[in-house]
C-alpha positions as CSV (number, residue, x, y, z in Angstrom):
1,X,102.2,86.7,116.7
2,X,104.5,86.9,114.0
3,X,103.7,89.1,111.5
4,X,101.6,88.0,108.0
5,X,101.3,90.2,104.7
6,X,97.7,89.9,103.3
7,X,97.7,85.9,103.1
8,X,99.4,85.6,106.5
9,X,98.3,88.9,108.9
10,X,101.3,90.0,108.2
11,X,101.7,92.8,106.6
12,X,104.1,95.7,105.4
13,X,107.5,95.6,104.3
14,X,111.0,97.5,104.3
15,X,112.6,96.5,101.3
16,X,116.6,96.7,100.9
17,X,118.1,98.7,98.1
18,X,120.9,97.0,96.1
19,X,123.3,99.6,94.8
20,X,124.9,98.1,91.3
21,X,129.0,98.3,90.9
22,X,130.3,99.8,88.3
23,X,134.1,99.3,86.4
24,X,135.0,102.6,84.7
25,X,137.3,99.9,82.3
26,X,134.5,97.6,80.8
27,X,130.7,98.7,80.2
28,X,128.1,97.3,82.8
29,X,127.1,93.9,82.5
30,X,123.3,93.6,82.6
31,X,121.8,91.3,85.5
32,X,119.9,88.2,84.3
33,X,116.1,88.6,82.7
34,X,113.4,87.1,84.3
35,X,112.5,83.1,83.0
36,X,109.6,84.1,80.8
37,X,107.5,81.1,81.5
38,X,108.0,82.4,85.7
39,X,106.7,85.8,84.1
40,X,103.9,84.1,82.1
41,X,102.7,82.3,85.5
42,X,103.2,85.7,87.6
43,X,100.8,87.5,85.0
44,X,98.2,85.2,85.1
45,X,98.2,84.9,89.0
46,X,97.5,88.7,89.1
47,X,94.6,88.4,86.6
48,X,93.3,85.2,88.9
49,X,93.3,87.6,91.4
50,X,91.6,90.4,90.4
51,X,94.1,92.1,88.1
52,X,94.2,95.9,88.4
53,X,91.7,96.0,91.7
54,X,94.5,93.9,93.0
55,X,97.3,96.0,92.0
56,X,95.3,99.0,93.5
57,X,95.5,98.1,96.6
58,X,96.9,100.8,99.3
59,X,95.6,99.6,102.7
60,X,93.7,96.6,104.2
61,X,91.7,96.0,107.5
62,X,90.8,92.3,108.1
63,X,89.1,90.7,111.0
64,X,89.0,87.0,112.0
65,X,90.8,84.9,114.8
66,X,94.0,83.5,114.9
67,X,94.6,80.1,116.2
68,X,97.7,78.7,117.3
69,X,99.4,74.9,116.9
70,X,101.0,73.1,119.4
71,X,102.3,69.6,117.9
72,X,99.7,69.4,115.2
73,X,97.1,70.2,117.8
74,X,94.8,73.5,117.9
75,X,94.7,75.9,120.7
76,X,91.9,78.2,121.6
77,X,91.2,81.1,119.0
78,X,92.3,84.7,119.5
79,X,90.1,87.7,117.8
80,X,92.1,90.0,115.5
81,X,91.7,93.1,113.9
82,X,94.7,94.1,111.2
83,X,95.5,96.8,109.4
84,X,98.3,97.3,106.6
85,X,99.1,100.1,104.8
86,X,101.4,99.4,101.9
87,X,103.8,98.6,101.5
88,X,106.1,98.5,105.1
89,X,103.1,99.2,107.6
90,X,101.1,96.9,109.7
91,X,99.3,97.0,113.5
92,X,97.7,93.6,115.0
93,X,95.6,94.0,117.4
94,X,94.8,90.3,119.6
95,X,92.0,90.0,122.3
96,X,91.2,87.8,124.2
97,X,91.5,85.8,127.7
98,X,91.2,89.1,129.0
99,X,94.2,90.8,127.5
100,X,94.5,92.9,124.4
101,X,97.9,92.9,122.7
102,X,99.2,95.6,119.8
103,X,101.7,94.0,117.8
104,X,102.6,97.4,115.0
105,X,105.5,97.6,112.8
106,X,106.6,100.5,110.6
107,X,109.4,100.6,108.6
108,X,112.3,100.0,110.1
109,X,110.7,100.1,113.5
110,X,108.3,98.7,115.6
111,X,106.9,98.5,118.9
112,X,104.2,95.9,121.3
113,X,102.0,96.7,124.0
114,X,100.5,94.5,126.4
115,X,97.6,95.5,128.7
116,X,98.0,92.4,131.0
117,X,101.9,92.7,131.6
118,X,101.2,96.7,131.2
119,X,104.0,97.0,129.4
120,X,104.6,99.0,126.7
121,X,108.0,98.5,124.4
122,X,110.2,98.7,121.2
123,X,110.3,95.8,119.5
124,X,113.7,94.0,119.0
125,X,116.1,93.8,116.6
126,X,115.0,90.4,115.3
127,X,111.1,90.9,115.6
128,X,112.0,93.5,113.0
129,X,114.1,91.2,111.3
130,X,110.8,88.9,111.1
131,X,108.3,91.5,110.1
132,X,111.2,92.2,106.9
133,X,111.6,88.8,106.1
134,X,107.6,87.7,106.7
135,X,107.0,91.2,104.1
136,X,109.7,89.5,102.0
137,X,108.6,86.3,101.6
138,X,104.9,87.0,101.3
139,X,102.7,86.3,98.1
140,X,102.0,90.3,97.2
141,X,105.8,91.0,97.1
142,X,106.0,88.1,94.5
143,X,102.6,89.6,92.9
144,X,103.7,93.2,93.3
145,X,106.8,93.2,92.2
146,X,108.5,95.0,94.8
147,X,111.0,91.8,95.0
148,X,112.6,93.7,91.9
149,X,113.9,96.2,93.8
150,X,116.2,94.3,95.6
151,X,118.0,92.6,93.0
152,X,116.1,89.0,93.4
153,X,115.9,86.8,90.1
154,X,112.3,85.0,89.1
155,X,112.5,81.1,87.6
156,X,110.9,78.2,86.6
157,X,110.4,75.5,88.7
158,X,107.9,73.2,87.4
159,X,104.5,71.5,88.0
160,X,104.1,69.7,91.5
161,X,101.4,67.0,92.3
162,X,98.7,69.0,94.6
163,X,96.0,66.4,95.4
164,X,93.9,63.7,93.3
165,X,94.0,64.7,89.5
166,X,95.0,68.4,90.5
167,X,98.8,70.4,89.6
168,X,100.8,73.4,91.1
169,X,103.2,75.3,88.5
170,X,106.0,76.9,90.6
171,X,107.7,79.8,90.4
172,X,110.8,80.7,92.9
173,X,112.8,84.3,93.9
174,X,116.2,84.3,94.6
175,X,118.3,86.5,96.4
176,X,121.8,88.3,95.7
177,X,122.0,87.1,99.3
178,X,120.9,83.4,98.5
179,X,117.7,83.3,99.9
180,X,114.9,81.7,97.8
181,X,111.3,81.6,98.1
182,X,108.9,79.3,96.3
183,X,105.4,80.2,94.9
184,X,102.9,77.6,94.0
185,X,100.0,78.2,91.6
186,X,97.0,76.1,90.2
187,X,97.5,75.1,87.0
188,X,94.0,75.4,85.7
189,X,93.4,78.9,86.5
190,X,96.7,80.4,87.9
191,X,95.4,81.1,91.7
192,X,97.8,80.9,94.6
193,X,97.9,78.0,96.5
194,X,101.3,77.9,98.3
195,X,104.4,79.9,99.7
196,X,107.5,77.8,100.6
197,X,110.4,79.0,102.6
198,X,113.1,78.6,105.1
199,X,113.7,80.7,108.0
200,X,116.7,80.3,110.6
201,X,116.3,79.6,114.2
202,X,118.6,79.6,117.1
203,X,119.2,75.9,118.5
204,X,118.4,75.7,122.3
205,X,120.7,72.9,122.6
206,X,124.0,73.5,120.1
207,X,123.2,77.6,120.4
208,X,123.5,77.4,116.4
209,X,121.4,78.5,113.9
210,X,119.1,75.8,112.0
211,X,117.5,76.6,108.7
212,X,114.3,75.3,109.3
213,X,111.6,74.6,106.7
214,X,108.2,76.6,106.6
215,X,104.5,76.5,104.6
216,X,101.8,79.3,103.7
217,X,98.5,77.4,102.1
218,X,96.3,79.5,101.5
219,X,92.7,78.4,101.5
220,X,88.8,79.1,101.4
221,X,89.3,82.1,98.4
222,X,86.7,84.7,98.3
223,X,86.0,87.6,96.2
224,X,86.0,91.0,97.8
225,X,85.4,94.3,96.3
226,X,86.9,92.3,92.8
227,X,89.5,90.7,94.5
228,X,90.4,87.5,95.3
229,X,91.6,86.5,98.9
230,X,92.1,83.4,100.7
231,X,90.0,83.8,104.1
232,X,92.1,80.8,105.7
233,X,95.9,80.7,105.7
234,X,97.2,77.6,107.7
235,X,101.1,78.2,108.5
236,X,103.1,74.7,108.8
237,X,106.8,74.5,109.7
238,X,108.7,71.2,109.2
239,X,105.5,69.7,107.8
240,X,103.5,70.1,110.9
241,X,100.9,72.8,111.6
242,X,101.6,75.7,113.3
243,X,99.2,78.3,113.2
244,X,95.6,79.3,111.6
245,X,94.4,82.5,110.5
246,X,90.3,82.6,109.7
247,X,89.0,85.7,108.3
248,X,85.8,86.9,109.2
249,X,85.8,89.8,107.3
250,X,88.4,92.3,104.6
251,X,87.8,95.6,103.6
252,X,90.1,97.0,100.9
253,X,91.5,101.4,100.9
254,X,89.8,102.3,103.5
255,X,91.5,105.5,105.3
256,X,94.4,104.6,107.6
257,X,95.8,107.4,109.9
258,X,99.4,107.6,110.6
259,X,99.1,107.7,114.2
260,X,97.3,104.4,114.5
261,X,101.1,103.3,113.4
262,X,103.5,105.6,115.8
263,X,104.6,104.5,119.2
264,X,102.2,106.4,121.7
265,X,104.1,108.0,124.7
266,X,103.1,106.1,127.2
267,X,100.2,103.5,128.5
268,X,97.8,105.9,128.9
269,X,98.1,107.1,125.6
270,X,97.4,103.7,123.7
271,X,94.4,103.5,121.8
């Protein structure tokens, strides 16, 4: 399963540090601010949300089942148990048919057991690639601000339609690299609603990659603990449905040990 920060099970992220060139003839010309009305919108998301609980957030356990799409149609739920540890840590656990299946990134590293293959292994160099760019494109790096670090630029998008008599305002981040997510927001009280994005895949056919299209709504919000979370995130790529994550339950800083996060030696040793 791919990974999906708070809103998407994801969670955790490795962020990329930007160094800034300098010319020893001219002073250094600052980078562009910040649209204010994006800002504005940012600010009251965060209060929507619960503010400074929100921002206090270190790690997260949440429960529920996954439930994947195939052609708009849903497949049989798979239980879950996720824990992040902020902000570039994150073990899924999936069970299930049977089989129970540890999906755990960490940093710049990660690794996936699976009981029914009975294999135990280091993730690749593009599942790690995913877990970044899942992390990157998630609502709390928007809401965090950790997007700052890498040089990214917030703007104004403007007000989209969102059902009968109802309006998103959109933000969007853009990238030194030219990546660009969108962020959509209620207009009446500033709550999220959407994440836009596109995300490259390799063609079967032409062996390319195609820039594909892809969709976070996040539904069903409930208060925990003062903050406000969306128990049900459907995922939808090229306008069709993909995948369903249903909270059952979200607990908020409880105590995460490192090893739950570090590659055990061998089969045996995974708990």
């Amino acid at each position: 399963m791919k990974t999906i920060p708070l809103n998407r099970l994801v969670a955790a992220v490795a962020l990329s540090l930007f160094a800034a060139l300098t010319c020893s003839a001219q002073p250094e010309t600052p980078g562009p601010s910040p649209d204010d009305k994006a800002e504005k919108i940012v600010q009251k998301a965060i209060e929507a949300v619960g503010g400074d609980a929100y921002l206090k957030i270190q790690t997260v356990i949440g429960r529920g089942f996954f439930t994947e799409y195939t052609g708009g149609a849903s497949g049989l739920p798979v239980r879950f148990v996720d824990y992040i540890s902020y902000p570039n840590r994150e073990r899924t656990e999936f069970t299930g048919g049977g089989n129970r299946v540890i999906n755990t990134n960490d940093h710049d590293k990660g690794w996936i057991f699976d009981a029914a293959a009975k294999s135990l292994k280091d993730q690749t160099t593009q599942q790690v690639e995913d877990f970044k760019s899942g992390m990157r494109n998630s609502m709390e790096n928007l809401l965090r601000g950790w997007w700052r670090k890498e040089g990214a630029t917030l703007s104004y998008v403007g007000r989209r339609e969102a059902g009968l008599g109802r309006r998103n305002e959109t933000v969007k981040l853009t990238y030194p690299d030219g990546a660009s997510i969108e962020y959509e927001f209620a207009a009446t009280d500033g709550s999220p609603a959407k994440v836009l994005y596109k995300r490259k895949y390799k063609n079967a056919e032409t062996e390319l990659m195609d820039e594909v299209a892809e969709e976070d709504r996040l539904l069903r919000p409930i208060k925990v603990s003062g903050v406000i979370v969306p128990f049900v995130i459907d995922h939808f790529r090229k306008g069709i449905q993909t995948s369903r994550i249903n909270y059952e339950s979200i607990e908020f800083n409880k105590p995460l040990a490192d090893s739950i996060f570090a590659k055990p030696a061998n089969i045996k040793a995974v708990k």
